[in-house]
N, C-alpha and C positions, 0 to 999 in steps of 0.2 A: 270661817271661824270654826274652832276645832272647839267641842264642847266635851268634858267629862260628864259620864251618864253616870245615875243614882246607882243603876245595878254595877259600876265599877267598884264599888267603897263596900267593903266586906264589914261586918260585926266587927273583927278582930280587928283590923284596921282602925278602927273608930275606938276603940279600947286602947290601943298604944300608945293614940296620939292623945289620950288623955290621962293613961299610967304617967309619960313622959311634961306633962303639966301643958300640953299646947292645944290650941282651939284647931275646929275645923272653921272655915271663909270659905265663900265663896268672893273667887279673887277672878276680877275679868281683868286680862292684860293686853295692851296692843304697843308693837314696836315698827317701827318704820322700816325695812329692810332694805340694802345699800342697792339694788335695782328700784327703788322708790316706791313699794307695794306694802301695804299695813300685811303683818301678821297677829293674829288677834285669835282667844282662847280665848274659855271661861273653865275654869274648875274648881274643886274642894280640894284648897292647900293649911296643911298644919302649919297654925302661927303662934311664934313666942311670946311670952308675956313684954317684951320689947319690944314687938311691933307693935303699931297704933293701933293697925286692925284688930287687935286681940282684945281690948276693950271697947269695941265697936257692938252693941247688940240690938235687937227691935228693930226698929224700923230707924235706925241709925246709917249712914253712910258714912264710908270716908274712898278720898280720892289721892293718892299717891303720885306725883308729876316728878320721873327722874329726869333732872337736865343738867346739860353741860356745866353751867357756869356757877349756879344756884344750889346743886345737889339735889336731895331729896325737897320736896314741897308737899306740905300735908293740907288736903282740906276736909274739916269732919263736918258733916250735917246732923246734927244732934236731933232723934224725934223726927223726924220726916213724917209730914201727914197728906191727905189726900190733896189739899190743893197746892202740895209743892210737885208728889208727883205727876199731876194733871198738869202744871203747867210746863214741867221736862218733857211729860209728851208731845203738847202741842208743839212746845217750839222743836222740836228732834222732826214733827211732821210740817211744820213750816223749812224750815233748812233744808229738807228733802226736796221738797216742792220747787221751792227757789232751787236747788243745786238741777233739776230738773229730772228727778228721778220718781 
């Protein structure tokens, strides 16, 4: 997983992207690559007021699913609080467990 670092993102950087009206995200992406191996990042991408994630804030998610047939699929978590992410951990460390990792 290839992560963008804080010290990558300059002042000025963070200034343009809000001169030009678009948020910073933090946007994790994973694509399936045609030898069958995930490629998967995380970093701070400027988004338009047209993407969903740009009204996404707090402790808000949203999950973006591009597929073939469907297109885009949006899903937002409005307010996220401790016992939603408590329970995405357990079951992320159950699935591990089972997968036997």
């Amino acid at each position: 997983v290839s992560i963008c670092r804080k010290q990558d993102i300059r002042p000025d950087d963070i200034e343009k992207v809000t001169y030009y009206g678009r948020r910073l995200r933090l946007v994790g992406e994973a694509r399936l690559v045609e030898d069958g191996t995930v490629r998967a990042q995380v970093s701070l991408e400027p988004v338009r007021s047209q993407d969903p994630m740009y009204w996404v804030s707090g402790t808000s998610s949203c999950l973006i699913l591009e597929t073939e047939l469907a297109g885009a699929v949006e899903i937002v978590e409005r307010d996220g609080q401790l016992t939603q992410t408590a329970y995405a951990v357990y079951a992320d460390l159950l699935s591990r467990r089972r997968a036997g990792a």
